[in-house]
Biopython code that builds the backbone (N, CA, C, O; Angstrom):
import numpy as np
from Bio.PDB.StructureBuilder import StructureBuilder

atoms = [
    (1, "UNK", "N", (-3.355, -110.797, 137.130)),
    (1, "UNK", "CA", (-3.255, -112.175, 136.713)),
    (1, "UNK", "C", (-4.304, -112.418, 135.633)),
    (1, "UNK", "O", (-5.510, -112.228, 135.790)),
    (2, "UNK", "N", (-3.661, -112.899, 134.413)),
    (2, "UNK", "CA", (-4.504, -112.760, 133.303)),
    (2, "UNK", "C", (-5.495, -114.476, 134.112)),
    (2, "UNK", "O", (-4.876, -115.281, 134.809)),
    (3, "UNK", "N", (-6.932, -114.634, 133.793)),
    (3, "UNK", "CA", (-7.438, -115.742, 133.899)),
    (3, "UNK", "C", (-8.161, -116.037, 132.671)),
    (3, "UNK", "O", (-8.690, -117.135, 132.847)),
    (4, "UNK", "N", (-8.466, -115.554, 131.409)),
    (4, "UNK", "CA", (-9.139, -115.803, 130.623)),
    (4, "UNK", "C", (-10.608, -115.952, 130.972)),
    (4, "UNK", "O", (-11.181, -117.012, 130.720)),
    (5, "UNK", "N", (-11.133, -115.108, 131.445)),
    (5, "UNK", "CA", (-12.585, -115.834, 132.299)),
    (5, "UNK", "C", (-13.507, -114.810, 131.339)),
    (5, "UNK", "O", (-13.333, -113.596, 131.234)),
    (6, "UNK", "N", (-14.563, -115.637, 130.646)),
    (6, "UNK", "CA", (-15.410, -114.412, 129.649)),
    (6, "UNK", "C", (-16.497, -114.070, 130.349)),
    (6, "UNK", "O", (-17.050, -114.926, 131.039)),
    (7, "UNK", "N", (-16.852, -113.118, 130.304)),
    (7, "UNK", "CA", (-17.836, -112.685, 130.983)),
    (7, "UNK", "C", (-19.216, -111.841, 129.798)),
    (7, "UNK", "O", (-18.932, -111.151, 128.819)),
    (8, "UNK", "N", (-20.443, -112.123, 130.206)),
    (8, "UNK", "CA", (-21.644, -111.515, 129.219)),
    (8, "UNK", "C", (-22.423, -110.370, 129.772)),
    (8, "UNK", "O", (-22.651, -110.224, 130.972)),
    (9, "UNK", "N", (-22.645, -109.920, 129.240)),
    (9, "UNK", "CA", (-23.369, -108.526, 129.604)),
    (9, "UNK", "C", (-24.629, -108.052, 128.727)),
    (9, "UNK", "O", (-24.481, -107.717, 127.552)),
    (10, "UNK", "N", (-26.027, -108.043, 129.447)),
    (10, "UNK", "CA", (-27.013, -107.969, 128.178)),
    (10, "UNK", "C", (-27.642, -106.509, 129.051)),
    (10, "UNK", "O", (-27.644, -106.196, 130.241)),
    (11, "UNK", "N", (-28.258, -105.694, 127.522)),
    (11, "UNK", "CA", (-28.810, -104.503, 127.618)),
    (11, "UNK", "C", (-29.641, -104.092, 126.834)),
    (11, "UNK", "O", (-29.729, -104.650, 125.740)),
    (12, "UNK", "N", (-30.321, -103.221, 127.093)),
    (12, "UNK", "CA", (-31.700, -103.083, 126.007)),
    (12, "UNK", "C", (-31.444, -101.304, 125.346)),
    (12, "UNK", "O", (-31.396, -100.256, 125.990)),
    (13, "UNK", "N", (-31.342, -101.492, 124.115)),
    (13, "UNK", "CA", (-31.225, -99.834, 123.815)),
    (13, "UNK", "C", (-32.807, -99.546, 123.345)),
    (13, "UNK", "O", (-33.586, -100.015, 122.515)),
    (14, "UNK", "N", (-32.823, -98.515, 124.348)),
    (14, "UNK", "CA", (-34.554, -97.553, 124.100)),
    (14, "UNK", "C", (-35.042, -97.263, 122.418)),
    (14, "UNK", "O", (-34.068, -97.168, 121.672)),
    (15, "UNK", "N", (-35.811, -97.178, 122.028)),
    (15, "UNK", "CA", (-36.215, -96.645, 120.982)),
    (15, "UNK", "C", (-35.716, -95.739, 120.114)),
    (15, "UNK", "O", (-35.261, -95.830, 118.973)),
    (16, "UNK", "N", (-35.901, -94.768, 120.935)),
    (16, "UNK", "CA", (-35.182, -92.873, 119.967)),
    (16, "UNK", "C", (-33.431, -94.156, 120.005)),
    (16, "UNK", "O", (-33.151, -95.051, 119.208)),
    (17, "UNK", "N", (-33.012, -93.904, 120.667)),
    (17, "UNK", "CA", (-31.283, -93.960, 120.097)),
    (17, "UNK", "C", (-31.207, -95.198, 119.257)),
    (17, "UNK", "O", (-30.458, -95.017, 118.297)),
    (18, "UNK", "N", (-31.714, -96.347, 119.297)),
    (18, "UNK", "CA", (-32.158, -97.047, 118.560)),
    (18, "UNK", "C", (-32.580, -96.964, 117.009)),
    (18, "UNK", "O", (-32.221, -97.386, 115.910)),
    (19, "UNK", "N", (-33.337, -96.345, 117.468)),
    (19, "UNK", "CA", (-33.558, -95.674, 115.552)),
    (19, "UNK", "C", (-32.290, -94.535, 115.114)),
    (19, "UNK", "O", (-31.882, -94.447, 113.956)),
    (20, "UNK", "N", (-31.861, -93.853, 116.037)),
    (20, "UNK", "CA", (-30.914, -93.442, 115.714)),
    (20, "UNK", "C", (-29.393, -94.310, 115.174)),
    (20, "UNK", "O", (-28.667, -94.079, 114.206)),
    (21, "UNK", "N", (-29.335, -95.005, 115.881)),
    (21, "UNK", "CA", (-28.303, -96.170, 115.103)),
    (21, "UNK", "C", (-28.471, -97.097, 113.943)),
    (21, "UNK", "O", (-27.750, -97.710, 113.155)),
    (22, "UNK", "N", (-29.218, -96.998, 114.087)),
    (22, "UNK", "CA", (-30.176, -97.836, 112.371)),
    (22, "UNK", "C", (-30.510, -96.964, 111.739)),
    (22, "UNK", "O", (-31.068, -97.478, 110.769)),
    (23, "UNK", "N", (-30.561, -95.119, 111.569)),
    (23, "UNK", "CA", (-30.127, -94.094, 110.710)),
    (23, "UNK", "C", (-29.091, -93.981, 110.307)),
    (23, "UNK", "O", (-28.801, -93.873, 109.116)),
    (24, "UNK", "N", (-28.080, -93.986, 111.555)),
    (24, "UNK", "CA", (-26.573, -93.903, 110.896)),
    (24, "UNK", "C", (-26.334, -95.383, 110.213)),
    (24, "UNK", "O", (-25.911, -95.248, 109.065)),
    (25, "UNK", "N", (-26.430, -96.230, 110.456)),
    (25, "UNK", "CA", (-26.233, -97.418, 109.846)),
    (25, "UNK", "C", (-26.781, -97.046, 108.210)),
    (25, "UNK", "O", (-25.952, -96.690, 107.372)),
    (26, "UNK", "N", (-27.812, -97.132, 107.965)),
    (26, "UNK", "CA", (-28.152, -96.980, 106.690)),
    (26, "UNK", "C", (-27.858, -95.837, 106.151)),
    (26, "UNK", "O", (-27.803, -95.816, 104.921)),
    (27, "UNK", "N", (-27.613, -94.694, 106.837)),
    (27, "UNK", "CA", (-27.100, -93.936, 106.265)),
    (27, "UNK", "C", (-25.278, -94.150, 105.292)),
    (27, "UNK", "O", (-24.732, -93.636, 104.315)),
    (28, "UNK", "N", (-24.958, -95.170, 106.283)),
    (28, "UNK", "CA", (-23.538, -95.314, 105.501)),
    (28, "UNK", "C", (-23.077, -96.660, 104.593)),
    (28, "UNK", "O", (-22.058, -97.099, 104.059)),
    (29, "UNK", "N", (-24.830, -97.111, 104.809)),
    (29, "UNK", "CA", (-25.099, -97.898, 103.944)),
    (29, "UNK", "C", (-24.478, -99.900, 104.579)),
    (29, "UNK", "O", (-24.472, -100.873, 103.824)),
    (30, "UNK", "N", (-24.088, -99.922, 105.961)),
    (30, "UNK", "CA", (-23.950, -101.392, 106.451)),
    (30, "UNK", "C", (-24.891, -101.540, 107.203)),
    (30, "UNK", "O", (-25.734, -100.643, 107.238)),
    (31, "UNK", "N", (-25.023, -102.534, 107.912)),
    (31, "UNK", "CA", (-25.742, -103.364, 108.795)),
    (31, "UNK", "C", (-25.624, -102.549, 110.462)),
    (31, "UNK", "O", (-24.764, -101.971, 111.128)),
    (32, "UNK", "N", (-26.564, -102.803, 110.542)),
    (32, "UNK", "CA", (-26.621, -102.297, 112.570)),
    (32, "UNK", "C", (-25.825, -103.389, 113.258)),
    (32, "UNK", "O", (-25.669, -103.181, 114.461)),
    (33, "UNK", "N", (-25.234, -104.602, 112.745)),
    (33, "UNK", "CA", (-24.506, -105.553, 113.209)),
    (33, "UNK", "C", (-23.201, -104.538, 112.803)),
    (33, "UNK", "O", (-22.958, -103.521, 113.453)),
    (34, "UNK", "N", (-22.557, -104.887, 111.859)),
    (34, "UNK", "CA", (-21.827, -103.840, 111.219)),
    (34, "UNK", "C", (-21.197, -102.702, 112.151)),
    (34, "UNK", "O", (-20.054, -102.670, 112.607)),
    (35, "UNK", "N", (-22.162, -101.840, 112.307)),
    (35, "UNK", "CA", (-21.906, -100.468, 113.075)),
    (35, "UNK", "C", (-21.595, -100.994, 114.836)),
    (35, "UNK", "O", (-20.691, -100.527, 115.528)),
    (36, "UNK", "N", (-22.387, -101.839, 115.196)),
    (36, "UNK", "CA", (-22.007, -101.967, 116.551)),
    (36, "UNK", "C", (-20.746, -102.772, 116.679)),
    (36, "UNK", "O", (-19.962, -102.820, 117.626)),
    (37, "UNK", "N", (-20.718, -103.394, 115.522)),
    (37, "UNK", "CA", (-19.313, -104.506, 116.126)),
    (37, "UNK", "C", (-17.950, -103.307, 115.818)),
    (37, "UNK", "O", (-16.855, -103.582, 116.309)),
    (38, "UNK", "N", (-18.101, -102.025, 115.007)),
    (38, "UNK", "CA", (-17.371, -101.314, 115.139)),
    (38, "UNK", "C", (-16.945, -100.198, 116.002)),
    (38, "UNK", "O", (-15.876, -99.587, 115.976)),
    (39, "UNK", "N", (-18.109, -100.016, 116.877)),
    (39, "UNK", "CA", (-17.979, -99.318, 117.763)),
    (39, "UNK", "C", (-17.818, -100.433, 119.184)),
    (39, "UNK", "O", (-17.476, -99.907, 120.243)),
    (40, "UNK", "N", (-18.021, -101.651, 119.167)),
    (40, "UNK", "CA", (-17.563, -102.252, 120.012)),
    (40, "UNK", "C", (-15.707, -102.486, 120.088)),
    (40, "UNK", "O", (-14.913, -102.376, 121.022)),
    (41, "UNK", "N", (-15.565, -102.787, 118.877)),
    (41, "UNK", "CA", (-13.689, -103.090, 118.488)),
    (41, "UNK", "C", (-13.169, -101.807, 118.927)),
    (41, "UNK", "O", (-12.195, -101.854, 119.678)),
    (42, "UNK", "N", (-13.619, -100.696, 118.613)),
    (42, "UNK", "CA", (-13.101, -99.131, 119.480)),
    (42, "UNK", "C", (-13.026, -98.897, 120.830)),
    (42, "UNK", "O", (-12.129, -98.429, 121.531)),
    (43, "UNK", "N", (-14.385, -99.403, 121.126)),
    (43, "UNK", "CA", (-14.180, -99.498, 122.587)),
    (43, "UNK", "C", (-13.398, -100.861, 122.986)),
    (43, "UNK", "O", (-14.127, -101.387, 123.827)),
    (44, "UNK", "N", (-12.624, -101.421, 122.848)),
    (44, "UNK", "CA", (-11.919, -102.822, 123.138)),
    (44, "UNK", "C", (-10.728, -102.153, 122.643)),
    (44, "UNK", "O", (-9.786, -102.889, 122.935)),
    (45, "UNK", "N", (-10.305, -101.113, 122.033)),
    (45, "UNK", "CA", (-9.226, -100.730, 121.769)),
    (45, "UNK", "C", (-8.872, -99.831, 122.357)),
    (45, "UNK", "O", (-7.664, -99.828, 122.596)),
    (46, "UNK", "N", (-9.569, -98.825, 122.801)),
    (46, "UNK", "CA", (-9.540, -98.192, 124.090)),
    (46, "UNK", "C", (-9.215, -98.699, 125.270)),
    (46, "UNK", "O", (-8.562, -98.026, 126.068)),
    (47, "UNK", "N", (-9.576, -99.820, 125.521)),
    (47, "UNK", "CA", (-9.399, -100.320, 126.961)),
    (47, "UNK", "C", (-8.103, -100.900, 126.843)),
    (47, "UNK", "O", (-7.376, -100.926, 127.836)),
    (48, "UNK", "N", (-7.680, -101.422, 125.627)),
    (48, "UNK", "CA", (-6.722, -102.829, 125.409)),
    (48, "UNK", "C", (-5.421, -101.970, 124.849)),
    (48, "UNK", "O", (-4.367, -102.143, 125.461)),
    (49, "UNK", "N", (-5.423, -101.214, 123.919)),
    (49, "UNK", "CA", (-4.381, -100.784, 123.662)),
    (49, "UNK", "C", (-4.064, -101.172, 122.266)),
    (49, "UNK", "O", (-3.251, -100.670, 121.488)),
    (50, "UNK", "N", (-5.073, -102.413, 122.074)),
    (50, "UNK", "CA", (-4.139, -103.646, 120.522)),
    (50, "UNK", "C", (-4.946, -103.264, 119.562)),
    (50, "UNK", "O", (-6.096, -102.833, 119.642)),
    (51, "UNK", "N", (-4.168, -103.475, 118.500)),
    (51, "UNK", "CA", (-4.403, -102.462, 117.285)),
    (51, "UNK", "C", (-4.884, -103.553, 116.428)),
    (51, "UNK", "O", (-5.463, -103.199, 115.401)),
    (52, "UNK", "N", (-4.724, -105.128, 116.706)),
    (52, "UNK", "CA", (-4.813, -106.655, 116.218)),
    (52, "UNK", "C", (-6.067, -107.156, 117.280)),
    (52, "UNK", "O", (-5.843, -107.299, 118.482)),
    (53, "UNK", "N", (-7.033, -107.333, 116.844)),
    (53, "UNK", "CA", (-8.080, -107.648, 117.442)),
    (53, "UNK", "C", (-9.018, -109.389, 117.150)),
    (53, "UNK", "O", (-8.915, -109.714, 115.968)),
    (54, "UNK", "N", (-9.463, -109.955, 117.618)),
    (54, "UNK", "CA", (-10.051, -110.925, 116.901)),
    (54, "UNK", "C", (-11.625, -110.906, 118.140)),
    (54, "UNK", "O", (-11.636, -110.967, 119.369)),
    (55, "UNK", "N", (-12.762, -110.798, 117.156)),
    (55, "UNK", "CA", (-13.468, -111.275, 118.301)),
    (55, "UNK", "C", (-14.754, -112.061, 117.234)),
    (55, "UNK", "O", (-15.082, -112.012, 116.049)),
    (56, "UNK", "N", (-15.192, -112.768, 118.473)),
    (56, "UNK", "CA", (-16.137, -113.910, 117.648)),
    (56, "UNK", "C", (-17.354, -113.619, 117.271)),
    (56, "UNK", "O", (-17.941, -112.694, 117.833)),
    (57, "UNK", "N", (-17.953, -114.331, 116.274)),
    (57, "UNK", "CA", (-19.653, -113.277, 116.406)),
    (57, "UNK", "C", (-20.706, -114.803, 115.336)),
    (57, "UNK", "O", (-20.264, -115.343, 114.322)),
    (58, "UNK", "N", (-22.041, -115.116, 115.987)),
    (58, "UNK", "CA", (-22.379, -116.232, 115.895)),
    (58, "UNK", "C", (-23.303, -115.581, 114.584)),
    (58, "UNK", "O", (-23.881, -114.493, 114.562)),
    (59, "UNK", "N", (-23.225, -116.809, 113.320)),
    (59, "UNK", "CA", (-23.629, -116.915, 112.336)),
    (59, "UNK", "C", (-24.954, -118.222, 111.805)),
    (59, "UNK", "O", (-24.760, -119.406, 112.081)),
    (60, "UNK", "N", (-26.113, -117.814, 111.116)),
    (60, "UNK", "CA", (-26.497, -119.302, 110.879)),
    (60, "UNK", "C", (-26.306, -119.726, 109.633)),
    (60, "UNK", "O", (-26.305, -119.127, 108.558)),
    (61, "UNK", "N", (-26.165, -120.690, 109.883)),
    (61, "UNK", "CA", (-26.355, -122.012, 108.368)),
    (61, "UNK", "C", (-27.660, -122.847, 107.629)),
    (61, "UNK", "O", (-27.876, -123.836, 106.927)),
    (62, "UNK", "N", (-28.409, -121.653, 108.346)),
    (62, "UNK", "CA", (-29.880, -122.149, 107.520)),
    (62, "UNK", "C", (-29.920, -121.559, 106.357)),
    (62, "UNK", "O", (-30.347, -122.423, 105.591)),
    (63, "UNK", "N", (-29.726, -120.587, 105.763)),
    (63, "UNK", "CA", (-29.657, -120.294, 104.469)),
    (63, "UNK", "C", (-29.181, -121.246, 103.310)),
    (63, "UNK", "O", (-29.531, -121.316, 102.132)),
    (64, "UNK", "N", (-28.105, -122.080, 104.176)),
    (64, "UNK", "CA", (-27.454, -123.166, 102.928)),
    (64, "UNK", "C", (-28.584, -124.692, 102.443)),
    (64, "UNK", "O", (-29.241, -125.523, 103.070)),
    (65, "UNK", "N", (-28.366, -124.469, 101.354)),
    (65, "UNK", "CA", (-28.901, -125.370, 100.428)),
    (65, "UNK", "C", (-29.036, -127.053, 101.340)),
    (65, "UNK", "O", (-29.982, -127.829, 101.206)),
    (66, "UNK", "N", (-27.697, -127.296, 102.326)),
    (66, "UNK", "CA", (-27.332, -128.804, 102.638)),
    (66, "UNK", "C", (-28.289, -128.707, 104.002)),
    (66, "UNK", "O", (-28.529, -129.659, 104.745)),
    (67, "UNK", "N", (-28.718, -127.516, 104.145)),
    (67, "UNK", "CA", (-29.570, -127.707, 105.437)),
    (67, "UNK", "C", (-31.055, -127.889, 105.241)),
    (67, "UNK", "O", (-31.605, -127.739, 106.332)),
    (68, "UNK", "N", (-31.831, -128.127, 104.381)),
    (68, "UNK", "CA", (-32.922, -128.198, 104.154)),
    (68, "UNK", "C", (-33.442, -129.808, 104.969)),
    (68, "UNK", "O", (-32.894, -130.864, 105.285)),
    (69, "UNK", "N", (-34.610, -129.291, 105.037)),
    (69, "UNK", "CA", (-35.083, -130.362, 106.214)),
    (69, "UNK", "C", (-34.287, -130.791, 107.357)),
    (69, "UNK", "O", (-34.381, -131.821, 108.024)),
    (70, "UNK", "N", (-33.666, -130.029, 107.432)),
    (70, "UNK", "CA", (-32.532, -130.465, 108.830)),
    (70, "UNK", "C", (-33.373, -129.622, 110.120)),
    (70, "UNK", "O", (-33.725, -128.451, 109.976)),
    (71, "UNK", "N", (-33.557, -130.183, 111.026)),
    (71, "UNK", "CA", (-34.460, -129.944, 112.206)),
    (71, "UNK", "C", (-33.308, -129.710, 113.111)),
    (71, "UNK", "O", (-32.380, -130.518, 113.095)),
    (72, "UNK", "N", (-33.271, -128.354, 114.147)),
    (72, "UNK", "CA", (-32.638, -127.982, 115.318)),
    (72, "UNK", "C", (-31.890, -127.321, 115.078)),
    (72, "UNK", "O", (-31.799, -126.981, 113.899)),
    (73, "UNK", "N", (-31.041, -126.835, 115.969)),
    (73, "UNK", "CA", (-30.692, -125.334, 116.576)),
    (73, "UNK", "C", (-29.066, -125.008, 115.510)),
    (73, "UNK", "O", (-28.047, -125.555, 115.930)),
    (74, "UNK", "N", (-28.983, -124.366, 114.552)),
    (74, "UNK", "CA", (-27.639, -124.494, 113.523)),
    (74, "UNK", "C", (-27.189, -123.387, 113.687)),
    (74, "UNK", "O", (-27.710, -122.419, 113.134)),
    (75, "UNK", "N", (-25.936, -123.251, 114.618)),
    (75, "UNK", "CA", (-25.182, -121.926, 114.597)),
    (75, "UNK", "C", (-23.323, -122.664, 114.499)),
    (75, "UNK", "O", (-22.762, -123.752, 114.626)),
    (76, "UNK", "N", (-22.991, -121.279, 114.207)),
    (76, "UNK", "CA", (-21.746, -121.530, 114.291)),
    (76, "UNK", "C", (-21.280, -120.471, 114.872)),
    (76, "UNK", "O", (-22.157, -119.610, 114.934)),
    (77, "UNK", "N", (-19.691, -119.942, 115.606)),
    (77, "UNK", "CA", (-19.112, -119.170, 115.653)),
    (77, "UNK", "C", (-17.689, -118.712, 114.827)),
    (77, "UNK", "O", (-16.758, -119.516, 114.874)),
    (78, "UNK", "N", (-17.519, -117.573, 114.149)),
    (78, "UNK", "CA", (-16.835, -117.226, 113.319)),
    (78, "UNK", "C", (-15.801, -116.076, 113.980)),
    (78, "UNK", "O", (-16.274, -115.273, 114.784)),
    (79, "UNK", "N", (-14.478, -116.023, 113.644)),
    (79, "UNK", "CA", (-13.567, -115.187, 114.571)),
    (79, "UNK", "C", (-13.479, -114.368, 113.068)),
    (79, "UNK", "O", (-13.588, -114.776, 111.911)),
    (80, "UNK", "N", (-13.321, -113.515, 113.436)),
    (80, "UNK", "CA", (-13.323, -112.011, 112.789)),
    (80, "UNK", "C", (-11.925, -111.556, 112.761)),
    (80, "UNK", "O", (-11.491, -111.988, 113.829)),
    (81, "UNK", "N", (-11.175, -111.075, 112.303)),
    (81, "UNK", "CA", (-9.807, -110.449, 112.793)),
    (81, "UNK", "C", (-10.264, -109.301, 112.331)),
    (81, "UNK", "O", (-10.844, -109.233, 111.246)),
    (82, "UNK", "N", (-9.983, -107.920, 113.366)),
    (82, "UNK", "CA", (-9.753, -106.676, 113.206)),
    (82, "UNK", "C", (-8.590, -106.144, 113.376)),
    (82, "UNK", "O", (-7.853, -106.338, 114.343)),
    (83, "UNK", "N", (-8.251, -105.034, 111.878)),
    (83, "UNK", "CA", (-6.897, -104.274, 112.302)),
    (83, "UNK", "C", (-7.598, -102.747, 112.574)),
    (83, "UNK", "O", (-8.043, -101.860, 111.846)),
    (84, "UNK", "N", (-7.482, -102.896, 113.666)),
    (84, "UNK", "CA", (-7.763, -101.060, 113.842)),
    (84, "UNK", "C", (-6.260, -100.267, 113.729)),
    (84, "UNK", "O", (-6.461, -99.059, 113.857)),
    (85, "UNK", "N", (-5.267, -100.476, 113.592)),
    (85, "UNK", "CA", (-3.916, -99.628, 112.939)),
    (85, "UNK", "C", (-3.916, -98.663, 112.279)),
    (85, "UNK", "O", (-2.876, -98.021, 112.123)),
    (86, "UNK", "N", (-5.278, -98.238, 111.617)),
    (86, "UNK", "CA", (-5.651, -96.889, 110.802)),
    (86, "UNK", "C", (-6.587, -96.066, 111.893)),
    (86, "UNK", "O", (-7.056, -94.966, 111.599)),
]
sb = StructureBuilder()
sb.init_structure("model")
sb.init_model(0)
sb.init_chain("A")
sb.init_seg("    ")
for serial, (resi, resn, name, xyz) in enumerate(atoms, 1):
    if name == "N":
        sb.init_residue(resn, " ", resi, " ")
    sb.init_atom(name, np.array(xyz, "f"), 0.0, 1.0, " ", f" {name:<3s}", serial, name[0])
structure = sb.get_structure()
C-alpha cells in the first residue's frame, strides 16, 4: 500500500572516504553536491526501477541582489527532474 510517508535519514561520512569523494568530485570537475545527488538517483533507480526521476534539493536566495538586508531563514525547495534512460 503505497502511503507516501517521507522518511529522513542522517549520517556522517569519516574523513579518508570523504576526501575521497571530493577527489573524485574535482577530479571530474562538479560539485560534491553534484556527485552525491548522482549516486543517490542510482541508488533510487536501483530500488525503483524508473528511469524518470524527480527529487527535491533545498537552495538559498541570499546571493540575490532583492535580499539584501532581509533578516531570517531564506530557503527554497527546487524539484530536479532526472532521466537516468542512458
Amino acid at each position: 500500500v503505497l502511503d507516501y510517508a517521507g522518511r529522513r535519514a542522517e549520517f556522517r561520512i569519516a574523513r579518508g572516504p570523504l576526501d575521497a569523494l571530493r577527489g573524485m568530485a574535482a577530479g571530474r570537475k562538479v560539485t560534491l553536491h553534484a556527485l552525491t545527488l548522482a549516486a543517490f538517483a542510482a541508488w533510487l533507480h536501483g530500488r525503483t526501477g524508473q528511469e524518470d526521476l524527480v527529487v527535491c534539493t533545498p537552495v538559498s536566495g541570499r546571493h540575490r541582489p532583492a535580499t539584501r538586508g532581509v533578516v531570517g531563514y531564506l530557503n527554497a525547495v527546487v524539484p530536479l527532474r532526472l532521466d537516468l534512460s542512458g
